[in-house]
C-alpha positions as CSV (number, residue, x, y, z in Angstrom):
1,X,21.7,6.3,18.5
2,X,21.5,2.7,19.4
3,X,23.7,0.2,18.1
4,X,21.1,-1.6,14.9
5,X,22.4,-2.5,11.5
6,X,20.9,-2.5,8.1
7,X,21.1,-6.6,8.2
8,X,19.3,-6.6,11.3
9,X,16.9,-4.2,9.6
10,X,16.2,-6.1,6.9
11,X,16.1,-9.3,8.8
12,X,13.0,-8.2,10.2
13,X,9.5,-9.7,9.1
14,X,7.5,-9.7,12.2
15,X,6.3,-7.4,15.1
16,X,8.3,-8.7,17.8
17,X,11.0,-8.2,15.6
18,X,10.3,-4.3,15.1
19,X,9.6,-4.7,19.5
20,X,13.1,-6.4,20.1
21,X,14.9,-3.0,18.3
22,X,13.7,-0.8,21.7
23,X,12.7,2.1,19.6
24,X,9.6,2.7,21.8
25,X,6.0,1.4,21.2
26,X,5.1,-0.5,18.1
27,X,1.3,1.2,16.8
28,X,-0.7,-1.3,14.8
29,X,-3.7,-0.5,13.1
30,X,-4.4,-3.3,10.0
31,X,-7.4,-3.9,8.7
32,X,-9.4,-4.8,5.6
33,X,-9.9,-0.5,5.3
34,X,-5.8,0.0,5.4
35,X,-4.4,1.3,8.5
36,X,-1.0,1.3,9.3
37,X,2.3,-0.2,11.7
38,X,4.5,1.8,13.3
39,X,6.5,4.3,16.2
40,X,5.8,7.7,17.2
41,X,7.9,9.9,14.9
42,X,9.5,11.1,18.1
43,X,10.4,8.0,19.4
44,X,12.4,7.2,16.0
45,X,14.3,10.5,16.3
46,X,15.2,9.9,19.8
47,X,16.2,6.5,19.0
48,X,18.5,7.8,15.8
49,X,19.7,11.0,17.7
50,X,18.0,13.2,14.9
51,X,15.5,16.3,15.1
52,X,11.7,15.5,15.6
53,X,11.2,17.5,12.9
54,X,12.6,15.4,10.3
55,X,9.2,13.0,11.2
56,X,5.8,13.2,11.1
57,X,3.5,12.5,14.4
58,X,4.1,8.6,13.3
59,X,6.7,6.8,11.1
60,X,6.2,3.8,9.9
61,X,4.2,1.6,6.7
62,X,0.7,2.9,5.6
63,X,-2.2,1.3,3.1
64,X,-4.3,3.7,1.6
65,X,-7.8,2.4,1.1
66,X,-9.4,3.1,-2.2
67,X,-13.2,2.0,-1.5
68,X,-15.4,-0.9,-2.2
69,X,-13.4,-3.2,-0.7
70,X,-10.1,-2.7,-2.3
71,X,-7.0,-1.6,-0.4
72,X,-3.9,0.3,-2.2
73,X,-0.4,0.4,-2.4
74,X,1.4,-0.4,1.2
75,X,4.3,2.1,2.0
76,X,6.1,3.9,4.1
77,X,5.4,7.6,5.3
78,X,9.3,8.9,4.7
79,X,11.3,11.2,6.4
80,X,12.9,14.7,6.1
81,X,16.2,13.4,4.8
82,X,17.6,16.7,4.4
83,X,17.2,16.7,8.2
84,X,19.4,13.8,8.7
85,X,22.7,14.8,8.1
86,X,24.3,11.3,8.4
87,X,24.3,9.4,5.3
88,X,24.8,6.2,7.8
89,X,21.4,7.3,9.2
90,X,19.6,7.9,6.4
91,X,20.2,4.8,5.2
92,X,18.8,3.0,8.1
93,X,15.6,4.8,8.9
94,X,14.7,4.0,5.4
95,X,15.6,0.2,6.2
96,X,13.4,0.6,9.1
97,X,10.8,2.3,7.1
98,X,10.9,-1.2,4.5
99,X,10.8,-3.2,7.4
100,X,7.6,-1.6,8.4
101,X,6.5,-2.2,5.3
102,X,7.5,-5.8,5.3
103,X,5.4,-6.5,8.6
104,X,2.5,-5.2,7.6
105,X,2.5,-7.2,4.3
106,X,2.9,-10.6,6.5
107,X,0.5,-9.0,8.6
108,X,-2.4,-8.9,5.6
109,X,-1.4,-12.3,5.0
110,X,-1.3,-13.9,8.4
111,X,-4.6,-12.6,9.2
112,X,-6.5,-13.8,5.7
113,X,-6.7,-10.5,4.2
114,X,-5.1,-11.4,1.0
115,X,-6.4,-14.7,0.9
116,X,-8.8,-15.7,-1.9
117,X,-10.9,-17.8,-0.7
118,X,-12.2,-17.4,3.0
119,X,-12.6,-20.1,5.5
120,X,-15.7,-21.0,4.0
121,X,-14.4,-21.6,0.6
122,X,-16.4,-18.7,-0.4
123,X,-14.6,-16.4,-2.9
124,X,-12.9,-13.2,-1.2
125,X,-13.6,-10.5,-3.6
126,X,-11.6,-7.8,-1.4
127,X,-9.0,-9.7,-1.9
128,X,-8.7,-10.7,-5.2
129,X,-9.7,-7.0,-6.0
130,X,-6.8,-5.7,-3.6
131,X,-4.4,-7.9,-5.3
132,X,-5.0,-7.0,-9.0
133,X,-4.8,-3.5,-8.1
134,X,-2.1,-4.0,-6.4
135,X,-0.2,-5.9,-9.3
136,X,-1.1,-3.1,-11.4
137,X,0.3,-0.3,-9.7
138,X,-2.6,1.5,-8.1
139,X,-1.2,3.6,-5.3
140,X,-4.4,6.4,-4.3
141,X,-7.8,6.7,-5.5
142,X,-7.1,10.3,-5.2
């Protein structure tokens, strides 16, 4: 495992910042439908010295679309704890995980998705939907 601490972890708001850790290639797919941010679940085991298994194909922060213009609850896809048998390590791939969730919340926001008004001045639905539902709880429309 590479030398990274929780306060690094959690000092990090912004893709460079997930880039400058060296865990491998940062996937970004953010949108008004949801998408996601993230590494290849294979690259964070590597980079922790933990089995593959304990991750998916990708680890990182999800939003789950719900339709009609209204995006869910942002989160993280998890790991296999029970997998990880270093408590030390645990902790810190869920601090990674948070931070990917923190990036693609500033993310939304750099980019206008949250915004309520667009540049126009015209009302942003989507957004003001996505927000409420957000506020609310809402995590799947499933």
């Amino acid at each position: 495992m590479k030398t990274t601490t929780i306060k690094q972890l959690k000092s990090i708001n912004t893709i460079e910042g997930l880039e400058s850790l060296g865990i491998g290639p940062v996937i970004v797919d953010i949108g008004h439908r949801g998408g996601g941010i993230g590494f290849r679940g294979s690259d964070v085991a590597n980079f922790f010295g933990v089995p593959e298994y304990a991750f998916g194909r990708n680890f990182g922060a999800a939003c789950n679309y719900l339709g009609g213009g209204l995006r869910g609850s942002i989160f993280f896809g998890g790991f296999g704890v029970k997998y990880v048998k270093n408590l030390k390590t645990a902790k810190l791939i869920q601090s990674l995980g948070e931070a990917t969730v923190r990036v693609y919340q500033n993310i939304e926001n750099e980019t206008g998705l949250n915004d309520e008004t667009d540049q126009d001045g015209e009302t942003n639905w989507d957004a003001i939907g996505t927000n409420k539902v957000r506020k609310t709880g809402v995590r799947s429309a499933y």
